[in-house]
C-alpha positions in Angstrom: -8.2 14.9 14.9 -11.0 12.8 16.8 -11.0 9.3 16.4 -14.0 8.9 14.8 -12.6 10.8 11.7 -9.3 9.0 11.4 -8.8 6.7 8.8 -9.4 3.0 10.0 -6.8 0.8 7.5 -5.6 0.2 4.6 -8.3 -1.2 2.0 -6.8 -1.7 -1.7 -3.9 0.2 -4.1 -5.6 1.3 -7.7 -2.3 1.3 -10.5 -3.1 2.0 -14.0 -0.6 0.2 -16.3 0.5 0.2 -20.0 0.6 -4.0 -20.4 -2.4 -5.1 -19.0 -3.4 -8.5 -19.7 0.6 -9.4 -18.2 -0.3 -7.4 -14.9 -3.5 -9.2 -14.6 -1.8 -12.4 -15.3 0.5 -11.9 -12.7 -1.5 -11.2 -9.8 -4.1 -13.8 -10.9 -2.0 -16.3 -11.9 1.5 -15.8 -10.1 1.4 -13.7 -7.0 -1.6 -15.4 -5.8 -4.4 -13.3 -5.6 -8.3 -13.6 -6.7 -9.7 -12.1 -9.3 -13.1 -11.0 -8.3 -14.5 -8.9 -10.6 -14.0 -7.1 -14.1 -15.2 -5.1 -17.3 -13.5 -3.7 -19.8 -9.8 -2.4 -19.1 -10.3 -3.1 -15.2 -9.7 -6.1 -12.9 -10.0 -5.9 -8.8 -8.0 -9.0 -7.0 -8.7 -9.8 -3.7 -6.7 -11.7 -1.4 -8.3 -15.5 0.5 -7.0 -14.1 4.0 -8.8 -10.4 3.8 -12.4 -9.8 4.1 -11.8 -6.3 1.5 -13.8 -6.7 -1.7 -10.3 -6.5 -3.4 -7.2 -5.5 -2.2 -5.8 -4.2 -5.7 -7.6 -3.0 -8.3 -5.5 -2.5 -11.8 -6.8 -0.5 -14.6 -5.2 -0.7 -18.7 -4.0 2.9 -19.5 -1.4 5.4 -22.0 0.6 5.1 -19.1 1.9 3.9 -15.6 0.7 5.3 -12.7 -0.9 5.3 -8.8 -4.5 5.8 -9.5 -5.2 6.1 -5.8 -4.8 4.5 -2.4 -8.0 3.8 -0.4 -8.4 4.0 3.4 -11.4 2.9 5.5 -13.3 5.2 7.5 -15.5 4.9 10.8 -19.5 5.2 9.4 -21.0 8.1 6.7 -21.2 10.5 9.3 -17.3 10.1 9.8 -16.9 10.5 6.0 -18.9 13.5 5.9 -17.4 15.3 9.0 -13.5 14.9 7.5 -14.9 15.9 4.1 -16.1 18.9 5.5 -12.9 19.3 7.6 -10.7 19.1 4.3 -13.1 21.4 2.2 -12.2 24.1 5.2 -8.7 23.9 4.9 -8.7 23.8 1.1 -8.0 20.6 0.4 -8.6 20.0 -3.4 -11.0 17.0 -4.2 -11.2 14.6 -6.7 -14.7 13.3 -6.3 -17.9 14.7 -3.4 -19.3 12.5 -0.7 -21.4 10.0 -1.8 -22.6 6.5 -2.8 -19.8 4.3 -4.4 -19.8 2.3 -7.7 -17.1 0.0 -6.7 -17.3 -3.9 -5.4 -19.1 -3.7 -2.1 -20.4 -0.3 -2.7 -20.1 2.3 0.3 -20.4 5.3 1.1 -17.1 8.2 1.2 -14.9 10.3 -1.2 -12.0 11.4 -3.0 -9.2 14.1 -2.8 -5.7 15.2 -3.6 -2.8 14.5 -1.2 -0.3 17.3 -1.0 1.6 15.4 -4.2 -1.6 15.3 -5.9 -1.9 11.5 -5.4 -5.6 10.5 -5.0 -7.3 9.1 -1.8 -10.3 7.6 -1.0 -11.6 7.5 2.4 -15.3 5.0 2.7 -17.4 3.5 4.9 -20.0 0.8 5.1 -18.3 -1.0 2.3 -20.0 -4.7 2.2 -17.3 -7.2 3.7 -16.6 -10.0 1.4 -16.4 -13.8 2.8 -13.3 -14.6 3.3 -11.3 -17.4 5.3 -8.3 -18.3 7.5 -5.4 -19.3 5.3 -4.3 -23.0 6.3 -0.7 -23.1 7.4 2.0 -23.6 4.8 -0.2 -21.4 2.5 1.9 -19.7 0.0 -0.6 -16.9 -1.0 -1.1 -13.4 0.5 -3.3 -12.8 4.1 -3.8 -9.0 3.3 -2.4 -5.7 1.4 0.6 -5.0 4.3 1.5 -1.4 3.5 2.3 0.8 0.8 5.3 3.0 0.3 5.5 6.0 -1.9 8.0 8.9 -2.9 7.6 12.6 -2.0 9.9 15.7 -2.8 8.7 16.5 0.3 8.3 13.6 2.9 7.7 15.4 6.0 5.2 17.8 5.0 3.1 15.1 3.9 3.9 13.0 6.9 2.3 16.0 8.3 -0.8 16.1 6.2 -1.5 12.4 7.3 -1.1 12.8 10.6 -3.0 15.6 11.2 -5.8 15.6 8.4 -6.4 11.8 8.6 -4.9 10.4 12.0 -2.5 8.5 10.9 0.4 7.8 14.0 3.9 8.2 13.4 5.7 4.9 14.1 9.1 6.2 12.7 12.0 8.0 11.1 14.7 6.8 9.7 17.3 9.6 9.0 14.9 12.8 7.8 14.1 10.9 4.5 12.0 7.7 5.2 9.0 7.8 7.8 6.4 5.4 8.5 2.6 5.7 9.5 0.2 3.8 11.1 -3.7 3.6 11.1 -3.8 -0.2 12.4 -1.5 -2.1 15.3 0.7 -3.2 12.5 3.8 -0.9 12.2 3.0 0.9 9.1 0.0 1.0 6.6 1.9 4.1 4.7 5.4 4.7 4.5 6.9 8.1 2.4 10.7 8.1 1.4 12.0 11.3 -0.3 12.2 11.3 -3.9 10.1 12.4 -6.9 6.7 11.2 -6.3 5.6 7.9 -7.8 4.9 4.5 -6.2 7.9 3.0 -4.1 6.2 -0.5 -3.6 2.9 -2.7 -2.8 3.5 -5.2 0.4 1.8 -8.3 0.6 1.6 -10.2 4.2 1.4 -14.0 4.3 0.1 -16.4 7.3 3.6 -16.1 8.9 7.5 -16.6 7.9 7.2 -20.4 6.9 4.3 -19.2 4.3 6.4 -16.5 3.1 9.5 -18.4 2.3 7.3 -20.5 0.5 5.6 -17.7 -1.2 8.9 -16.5 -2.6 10.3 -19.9 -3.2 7.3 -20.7 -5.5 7.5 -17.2 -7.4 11.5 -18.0 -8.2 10.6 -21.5 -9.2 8.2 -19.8 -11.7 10.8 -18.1 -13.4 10.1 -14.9 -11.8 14.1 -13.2 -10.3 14.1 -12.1 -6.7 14.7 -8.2 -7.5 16.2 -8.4 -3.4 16.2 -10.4 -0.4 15.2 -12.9 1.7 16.2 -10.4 4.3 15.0 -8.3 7.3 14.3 -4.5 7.6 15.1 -2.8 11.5 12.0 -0.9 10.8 8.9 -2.9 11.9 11.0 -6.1 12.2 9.5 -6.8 8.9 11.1 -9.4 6.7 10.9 -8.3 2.9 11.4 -10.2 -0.4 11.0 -7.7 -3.8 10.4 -8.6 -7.2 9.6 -6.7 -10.1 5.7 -7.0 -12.2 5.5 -6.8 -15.6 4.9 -3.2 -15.8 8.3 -2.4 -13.5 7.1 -1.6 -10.3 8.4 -3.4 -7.5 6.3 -5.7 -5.1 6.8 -7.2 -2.1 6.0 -10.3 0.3 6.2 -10.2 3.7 5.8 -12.1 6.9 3.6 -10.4 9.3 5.4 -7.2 10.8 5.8 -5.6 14.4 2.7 -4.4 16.0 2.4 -1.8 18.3 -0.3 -2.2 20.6 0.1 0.5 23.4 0.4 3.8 21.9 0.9 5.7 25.4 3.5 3.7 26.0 5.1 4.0 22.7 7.7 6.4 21.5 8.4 6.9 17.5 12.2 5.8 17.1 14.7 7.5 14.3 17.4 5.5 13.0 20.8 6.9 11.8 21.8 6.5 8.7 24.6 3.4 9.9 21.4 1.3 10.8 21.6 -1.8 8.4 19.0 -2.3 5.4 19.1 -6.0 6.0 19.8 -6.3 9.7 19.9 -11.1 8.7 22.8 -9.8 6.4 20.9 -12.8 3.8 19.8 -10.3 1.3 20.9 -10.2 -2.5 20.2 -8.0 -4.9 19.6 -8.6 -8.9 21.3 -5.6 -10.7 19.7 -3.3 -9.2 20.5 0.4 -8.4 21.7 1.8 -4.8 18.3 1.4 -3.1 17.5 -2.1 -4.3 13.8 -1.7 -3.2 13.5 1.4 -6.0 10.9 0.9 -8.6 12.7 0.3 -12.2 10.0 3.4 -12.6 12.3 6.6 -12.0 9.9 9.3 -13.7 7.6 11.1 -12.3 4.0 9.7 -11.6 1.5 11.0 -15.0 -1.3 10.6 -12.7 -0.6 13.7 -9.8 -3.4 15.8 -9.7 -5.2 14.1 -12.2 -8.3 12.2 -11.0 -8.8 8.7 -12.8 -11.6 8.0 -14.9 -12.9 5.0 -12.5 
């Protein structure tokens, strides 16, 4: 994989959910995001620290699901070069090279993981303004990472390392492995279970933002789902609560970057390494891995393209 057809970072997650108008209310309104655009039965919401047209894009549908998970891409000829690559090796797609219709436009395409969960890789997308949050802040920087279940978790480790570039950063045990296509410690993470979103990160200013973030969303009523409390992998602090629709988001404070990757070598942690190394973190009746969705089916949308 050459560097000019890896995967760049993380633009946006696309969720289709049953209760719409409550999602859209809740990132508009609670989380604190921006909602930039709309039509009918589709909202994009960007965040004030990130110059991506919108970071999160929610869609009204039957039911709840990952519509896709969008990465950035070097230039067109990048796009058209790992199209071709993935057409060789007989990667199914969801949608051919070509102009986009989406804020900001673009140029790229769309295909199946090995799950059947969509990705979009683009380039040339128009940057929207955007500015530096003021400290004390209490609204999302940036889309942090995203973490999703696979039957499977190493083969498509695999598939993301060597179809898209993504870098391992780590293991922990054989079930839970991280990715990279930026500094920060993980854009992608893939823990094993049946395949459906795990959780959405959010990244604030820095850890004074952050406690407020999540002091603000309790003082709306909103129940920490668990935290305050700090993850060994990517030294990343984590706070979960759960949307409207039952999946599980997250705030963060800005995680471990890995600068040097010569010098870098992936870790695996054993399975005595603590969840929560503060020991702060409380969970609200929830099940033995309090990050899980309340979601436990398996995701409607695999292998089925959405309609935007």
């Amino acid at each position: 994989m050459t560097q000019e057809r890896a995967a760049t970072h993380l633009r946006s997650v696309a969720i289709a959910v049953t209760d719409y108008e409550k999602q859209v209310d809740f990132y508009e309104n609670l989380w604190g995001l921006k909602k930039t655009e709309s039509e009918t039965g589709i909202s994009y919401f960007a965040a004030e620290g990130s110059p991506e047209q919108y970071i999160i894009r929610v869609r009204k549908s039957d039911v709840n699901r990952i519509d896709l998970l969008s990465f950035g891409i070097r230039d067109p000829e990048s796009v058209d070069s790992l199209a071709n690559s993935l057409a060789e090796d007989g990667v199914r797609f969801a949608s051919e090279p070509g102009s986009l219709k989406t804020p900001g436009g673009g140029y790229g395409f769309r295909f199946f993981d090995p799950d059947g969960r969509v990705v979009e890789l683009s380039a040339d997308v128009a940057e929207r303004g955007f500015r530096v949050l003021e400290p004390r802040e209490d609204i999302p920087q940036k889309l942090s990472h995203v973490v999703i279940y696979s039957e499977d978790p190493r083969s498509v480790m695999d598939f993301y390392q060597d179809k898209l570039g993504f870098k391992l950063s780590g293991w922990l045990g054989d079930f839970f492995g991280f990715l990279r296509c930026t500094p920060d410690f993980h854009s992608v993470a893939i823990v094993k279970g049946e395949p459906r979103l795990h959780h959405i990160s959010f990244e604030t200013r820095g850890y004074d933002e952050y406690l407020r973030a999540v002091g603000r969303v309790l003082q709306e009523g909103l129940p920490m789902a668990y935290g305050i409390g700090k993850h060994t992998p990517a030294d990343s602090t984590f706070a979960y609560f759960i949307d409207p629709n039952g999946n599980t988001q997250e705030y963060v404070a800005p995680q471990e970057m890995i600068i040097d990757d010569a010098e870098y070598s992936p870790p695996v942690w054993g399975p005595g390494t603590p969840n929560d190394i503060w020991g702060t973190a409380r969970s609200q009746n929830m099940p033995e891995d309090p990050t899980i969705a309340r979601h436990t089916e398996r995701d409607q949308g695999l292998w089925v393209a959405p309609p935007v």
